[in-house]
C-alpha angles and dihedrals in degrees: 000000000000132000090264108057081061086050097107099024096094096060103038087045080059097040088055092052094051094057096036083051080040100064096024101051102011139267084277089072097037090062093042082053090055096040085059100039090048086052091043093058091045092057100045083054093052097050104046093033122251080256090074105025103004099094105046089033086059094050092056104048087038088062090041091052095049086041088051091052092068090031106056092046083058094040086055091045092051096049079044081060102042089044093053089050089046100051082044093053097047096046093045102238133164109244132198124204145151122248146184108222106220090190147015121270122263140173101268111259101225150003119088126332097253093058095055102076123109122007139294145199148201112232141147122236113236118237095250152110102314133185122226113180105311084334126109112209135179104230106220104202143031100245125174126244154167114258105200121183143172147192115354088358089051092059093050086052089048090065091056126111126204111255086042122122100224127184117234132211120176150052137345136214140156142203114185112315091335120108128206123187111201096213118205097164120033123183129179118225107208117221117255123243117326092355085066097050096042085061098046083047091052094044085053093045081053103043094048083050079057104042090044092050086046102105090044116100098270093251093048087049092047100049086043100058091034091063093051108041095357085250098146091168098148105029130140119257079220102042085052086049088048097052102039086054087053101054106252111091080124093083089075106034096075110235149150094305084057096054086044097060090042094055083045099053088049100037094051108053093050096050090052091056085046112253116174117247110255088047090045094048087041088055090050089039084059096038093051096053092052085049095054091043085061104045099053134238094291107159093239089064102031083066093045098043088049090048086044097062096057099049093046086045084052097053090037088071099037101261123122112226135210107256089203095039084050090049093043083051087042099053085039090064112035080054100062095029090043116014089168094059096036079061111047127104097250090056093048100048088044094050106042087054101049085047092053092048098056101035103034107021093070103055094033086054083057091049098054084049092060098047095047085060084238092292078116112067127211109253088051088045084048087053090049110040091045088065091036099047091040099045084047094043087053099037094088084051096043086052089067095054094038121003092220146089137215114212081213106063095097099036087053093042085063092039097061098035097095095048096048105066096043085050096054097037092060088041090056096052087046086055093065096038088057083081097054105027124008100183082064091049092051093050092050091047091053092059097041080055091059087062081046089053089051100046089046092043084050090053095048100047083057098051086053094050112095106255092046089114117031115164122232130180117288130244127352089343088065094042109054082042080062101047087046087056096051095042085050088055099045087054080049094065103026087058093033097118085070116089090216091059096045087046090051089048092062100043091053097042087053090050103042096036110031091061093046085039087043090056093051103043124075096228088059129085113267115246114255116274155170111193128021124202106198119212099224103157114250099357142046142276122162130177125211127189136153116276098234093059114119124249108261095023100146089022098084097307134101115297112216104134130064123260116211123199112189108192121354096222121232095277126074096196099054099051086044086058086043099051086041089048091050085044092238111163095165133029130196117199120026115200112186099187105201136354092268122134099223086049089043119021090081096071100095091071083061093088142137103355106000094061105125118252095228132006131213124205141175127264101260119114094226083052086084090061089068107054129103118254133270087356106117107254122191125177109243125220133183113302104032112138128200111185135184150155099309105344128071120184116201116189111225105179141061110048087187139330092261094056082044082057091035090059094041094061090053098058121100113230095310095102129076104242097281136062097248091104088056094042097065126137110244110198133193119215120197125182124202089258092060090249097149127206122194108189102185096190108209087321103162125215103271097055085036083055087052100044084050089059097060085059099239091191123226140318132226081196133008131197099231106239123254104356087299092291105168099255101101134143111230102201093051086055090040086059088044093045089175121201087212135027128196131212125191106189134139126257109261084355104188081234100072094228139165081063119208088241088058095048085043100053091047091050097041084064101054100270134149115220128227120177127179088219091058112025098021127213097009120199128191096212121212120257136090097279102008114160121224106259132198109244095176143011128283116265 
C-alpha cells in the first residue's frame, strides 16, 4: 500500500463524521464539528509552515469544505423532516405521506404484550408533498421510519412487499430519533412500466428461494437464504441473539463479501475458458447489478455495490485502483448524497470492516509474522489478522447496540470461513435454478443447509463457552474505553520491535486478562458475591451468603461465613457445574421449597462436603419424600427464622400446610393438580446493609393474594414466582416494588415462560430483569454499586 491509495482517506474519514454527527446530534453540531476541524487544520498550518503541511492539509479541507456545501443543506433538510413529524406527533395529527417499504411486514417481535399486537415494517418516507393534519407540506427529506398497523390496516400491510412505494394514512409518534407511523389506511402504489415488473420479478425470485428452503429446520432455511439475498424470514429471536453474541450476525446482513464471491464465481469460470477481459468484467459487471436488484437497497450492499463499480470500470480500461482510495471515495459520497444511510448502522459496521481489512490486516499480518519468529507463515497470519482487524474496527459500534463481548468471536469468525463461502455459493446457484427446476434447487439448498447446521452448531457452542458474555460499560463511556484499547494495541505493534514495548504488553496483558479469565474458569477464586442465581436449565437454584464474606471462602479459604442454597434444580450435573463455577464447596442450609422435581432432582450432586448442614422443607407430608438422607430435614412455616454473621432468613409463607392446600383450592386453573406450588417456602434474605431479598418460589396467585395480605414489605430484589408463568399476582409485586427481579428458567422450555405479562409487570415496575436462559449464572458481587454480572452461559 502506497501513500496514495490513503490520499483521500483523511477527508472522506472526516466527511463521514460530520453526517453520521449530522443525523445523530443535529446540523447544529455538524457545523460546530466543521468550525473546529477547519481551525484545527489552520493551525496546524501556522505552526509547521505551508512549506511542510500546507499543501497536503489544503487539499484536504478544501475537499471537506466542498463536501460540506452539498452536506449541511441535507443535513437541514433532514432536521426540516424530523421537526414536521415531531410537531405532528405532539399535537396529535393524522398525517399522510408517501413511503418505500425495506422490508415485509411482520408481528413485532418484542415490548409489552399489549404492543404486539398487528404488524409492522421498516420503511423510508419519500421527499414529497405530505400531508400533516389539514396542512400540505413539502417533505424535505427521505427519513426512516416504523409503519405499524392493525386490524384491517394490518391485512393490507400484510400484502406489501419490501422494495414497494405504499401510501400511508394514520397516526404519528416518536421516541428519540425513532419514528412510528400508526397506519389506518395502507395503499399500495404499484410501480409504473419496467420498474413494476422488476419488482414483481424480484418478490418470485423470493418466494421460489422460500418454497425451495421449505423442507429445511426454519433457522437452517433462514441463514441459508440470509447469506445468500439477506431474506431471514423464519429465524429464531434467539438464534439471532446467539449469533449476534458470537460475532457473526454479518453472514446475514449482504455485503461486500457477498458481492466478492459473486464477482468470484463469474469471473472464474470465464477466465478459465478463456474470455477475454472486457467481456469477462462486462459479464460480472452485469451479474453484480442483478444480484444487488435482488437483494434490496440494504446500507451494507449499497456500499459495496458503489465501491464495487469503480474498481470493475477501472479494470474495464486496463488501470488497477486503489481498493481503499475507492472506499474513501465510496463512504465520501454516500455521506453528502445520503447522510441517513452514511450513517446507519449497516453502513458503519460494513465500512468500517472493509476499512480495517485493507488498511490493518496486512501489516498486522506482518507483525504476527514477526512475533511468531516465522514459524507462522503469511497466508495463516492473513487467516488470522482479517477476523481479528474487522471484529476490533466494529466493537465500539457493536457497544452501542450491546454493551458485551464474547472472547470467541474471533475464534468463531475463522471457524466458520471456510463453511461460509461453499455454503453461499451453492445457495446462489440454488437461487437460479429455483426458476427451472425447483426439486434441484431444493437439493442444492439442503446441502447448502448442512454448511448452515455447522455454522449455527459452531455459534451456539460459543455462546455456551465461558467468556461468551462479558459486560462492559454502557454508552459513550464504553465506546471511547474501547477505542482507547484499541489505540493502545495498534502503538503495541507499530513499536513491537522495542523491548520495552513487548515487556509493557505483558504486563498489561497479565493485569487486564488474568482477573476477567480468573472469573470465568473453575481453578480460579470466585468473585465476591451475595446472591447466585444458578443456570440450571427449567428450575431454580439460588445461592445466598453474607456480603462481607471473602472471595474463595468455602474454596479453599477460610470458611467463616455461612453458604444458602435455595432449590437444587432438576440436574445434578448442572448445579454441580454451578456450585464448581462459584467455587462452593460447603453449604449450610439447604431449602428445598416445594416436591418439584426442577426445584428438587439436583440434590445428589450435593454430596461429601458439600451435604448441607441443615434442610428446610415445606409442610407438606410427601415433602419428606424429597430430602437428602441422614441430613436432619424440618418443615418450615411463617415466622421461622435462621439467622448468621451477615446474612437472616425469615420464612413468610406458608402459614401451614392446610392454608398451602387452602390456597391451592382457590386458584383458577394456574395450579398442577396438588397444592406443592402453593406450598412454597417464601423466604426473606436480609444483609447487614439492609439490602432485602423475597424469593417466592412457584407460589400461584391466589397464595400470592393471601401473602400480600400479611404486608411483606419491599424487596431490594425478588425471585420471580413460578419461572414467570403468567399467574401473578400485581399488587403483591407492586409491595414488594423490587429494583431487581430474578428468573431462573430454562433456554426454548416447552412452557413459554418466562411469559411476556410476568417480564412486563417486573419491568413495569421498575425493575431490571435477569434470567438464567438468557444471561446465564448471574452474581450480585459485593461491593457499594456493584452491577449483576454473567459468570456462565445461559442454559
Amino acid at each position: 500500500m502506497t501513500r496514495g491509495d490513503l490520499r483521500l482517506l483523511p477527508a472522506a474519514t472526516c466527511v463521514w463524521a460530520l453526517a453520521v454527527l449530522g443525523i445523530t446530534a443535529g446540523t447544529a453540531a455538524a457545523v460546530a464539528a466543521a468550525a473546529v476541524l477547519v481551525a484545527l487544520a489552520l493551525t496546524v498550518i501556522t505552526l509547521l509552515g505551508p512549506a511542510r503541511c500546507g499543501h497536503g492539509v489544503f487539499a484536504h479541507l478544501g475537499i471537506v469544505v466542498l463536501a460540506g456545501v452539498l452536506l449541511f443543506p441535507a443535513l437541514q433538510r433532514h432536521s426540516g423532516a424530523e421537526e414536521l413529524f415531531a410537531d405532528a406527533a405532539s399535537e396529535g395529527l393524522v398525517v399522510e405521506v408517501g413511503v418505500r417499504a425495506s422490508s415485509e411486514a411482520a408481528p413485532p417481535s418484542g415490548g409489552p404484550e399489549w404492543s404486539r399486537s398487528g404488524l409492522q415494517m421498516r420503511a423510508r418516507t419519500v421527499a414529497g408533498p405530505a400531508r400533516f393534519g389539514t396542512a400540505q407540506e413539502q417533505l424535505p427529506a427521505s427519513l426512516p421510519v416504523l409503519v405499524r398497523a392493525s386490524g384491517p390496516a394490518a391485512e393490507e400491510l400484510a400484502r406489501v412487499r419490501d422494495g414497494q412505494s405504499v401510501h400511508l394514512r394514520g397516526g404519528v409518534s416518536t421516541s428519540g430519533s425513532l419514528i412510528v407511523l400508526r397506519a389506518t389506511e395502507v395503499t399500495v402504489v404499484a410501480a409504473p412500466g419496467g420498474a413494476g415488473r422488476a419488482q414483481e420479478a424480484r418478490h418470485r425470485f423470493r418466494g421460489i428461494a422460500r418454497a425451495a428452503t421449505s423442507h429445511l429446520p426454519a433457522d437452517e432455511a433462514a441463514l441459508v437464504r440470509g447469506m445468500t439475498t439477506g431474506d431471514t424470514a423464519g429465524m429464531g429471536e434467539r438464534t439471532e441473539e446467539i449469533m449476534r453474541r458470537a460475532g457473526i450476525s454479518h453472514l446475514v446482513a449482504v455485503s461486500g463479501a457477498n458481492i466478492a464471491l459473486v464477482l468470484a464465481a463469474v469471473l472464474a469460470p470465464l477466465l478459465l475458458l478463456g474470455v477475454r477481459r472486457r467481456p469477462r468484467l462486462l459479464a460480472a459487471a452485469t451479474v453484480v447489478a442483478g444480484y444487488v436488484w435482488l437483494v434490496g437497497d440494504e446500507p451494507s450492499v449499497q456500499r459495496a455495490a458503489t465501491m464495487a463499480a469503480p474498481l470493475l470500470a477501472a479494470r474495464f480500461a486496463g488501470v488497477r485502483a486503489s481498493p481503499v482510495a475507492v472506499l474513501a471515495l465510496t463512504v465520501a459520497l454516500w455521506s453528502v448524497l445520503d447522510p441517513v444511510t452514511a450513517a446507519s448502522i449497516g453502513f458503519l459496521l460494513s465500512a468500517l470492516a472493509t476499512a480495517a481489512i485493507l488498511i490493518v490486516a496486512p501489516p498486522l499480518a506482518t507483525a504476527l509474522v514477526e512475533l511468531s519468529g516465522e514459524r507462522l507463515g503469511r497466508t495463516a497470519a492473513l487467516v488470522l489478522a482479517v477476523p481479528l482487524v474487522a471484529q476490533a474496527a466494529c466493537t465500539p459500534v457493536l457497544l452501542l447496540l450491546t454493551p458485551e463481548l464474547s472472547l470467541w468471536a474471533v475464534a468463531v469468525n475463522m471457524a466458520v470461513a471456510p463453511l461460509v463461502g461453499p455454503a453461499t455459493v451453492i445457495g446462489l446457484v440454488a437461487l437460479v435454478l429455483g426458476v427451472v427446476s425447483p426439486p434441484l434447487a431444493a437439493a442444492l439448498y439442503t446441502l447448502a443447509a448442512g454448511g448452515a447446521h455447522a455454522v449455527l452448531l459452531i455459534a451456539r457452542t460459543a455462546d455456551a463457552l465461558p467468556g461468551s458474555r462479558i459486560p462492559v460499560a454502557e454508552g459513550p463511556t464504553g465506546v471511547l474505553i474501547a477505542i482507547a484499547v484499541l489505540v493502545l494495541a495498534g502503538l503495541a505493534v507499530a513499536g513491537r520491535r522495542l523491548r520495552v514495548v513487548r515487556w509493557s504488553v505483558a504486563v498489561v496483558l497479565v493485569l487486564a486478562l488474568a482477573p476477567s479469565l480468573g472469573r470465568q474458569l473453575p481453578m480460579r477464586s470466585a468473585p465476591g458475591w451475595t446472591v447466585a442465581m444458578c443456570a440450571v436449565g427449567q428450575g431454580d437454584a439460588m445461592l445466598l451468603r453474607p456480603a462481607d464474606r471473602p472471595a474463595g471462602s468455602g474454596a479453599g479459604g477460610s470458611r467463616d461465613g455461612p453458604t444458602v442454597l435455595v432449590d437444587t434444580g432438576g440436574d445434578p450435573d448442572l448445579l454441580r457445574t454451578c456450585l464448581d463455577r462459584l467455587q462452593v464447596r460447603t453449604i449450610d442450609l439447604l431449602v428445598l421449597t416445594h416436591p418439584h422435581a426442577d426445584h428438587t432432582g439436583g440434590r445428589e450432586a450435593l454430596t461429601g462436603a458439600r451435604a448441607p448442614a441443615e434442610q428446610w422443607v415445606c409442610p407438606l407430608p410427601e415433602a419428606a419424600r424429597d430430602v437428602l438422607d441422614s441430613i436432619p430435614a424440618r418443615p418450615v412455616t411463617t415466622g421461622e427464622r435462621w439467622e448468621r454473621s451477615g446474612l437472616a432468613l425469615q420464612v413468610l409463607w406458608p402459614a401451614s400446610a392446610e392454608e398451602a392446600q387452602r390456597a391451592s383450592r382457590l386458584e383458577r386453573g394456574s395450579g398442577e393438580g396438588d397444592a406443592a406450588n402453593d406450598c412454597s417456602v417464601v423466604l426473606a434474605a436480609t444483609w447487614e446493609d439492609g439490602t432485602r431479598l423475597v424469593a417466592l418460589g412457584d407460589l400461584e396467585p391466589a397464595a400470592q393474594e393471601q401473602l400480600a395480605a400479611q404486608e411483606p414489605g419491599t424487596a431490594d430484589i425478588v425471585k420471580v414466582a413460578h419461572h414467570g408463568s403468567r399467574f401473578q399476582h400485581p399488587p403483591l409485586y407492586a409491595q414488594l416494588d423490587p429494583d431487581l427481579a430474578l428468573v431462573g428458567v430454562g433456554a426454548e422450555n416447552t412452557f413459554g415462560h418466562p411469559t411476556d405479562e410476568a417480564l412486563d409487570l417486573a419491568r413495569g415496575l421498575g425493575a431490571q430483569v435477569l434470567r438464567t436462559d438468557e444471561h446465564g449464572t448471574v452474581v450480585l458481587p459485593t461491593g457499594e454499586g456493584a452491577a449483576p454480572r454473567s459468570v456462565g452461559p445461559g442454559r
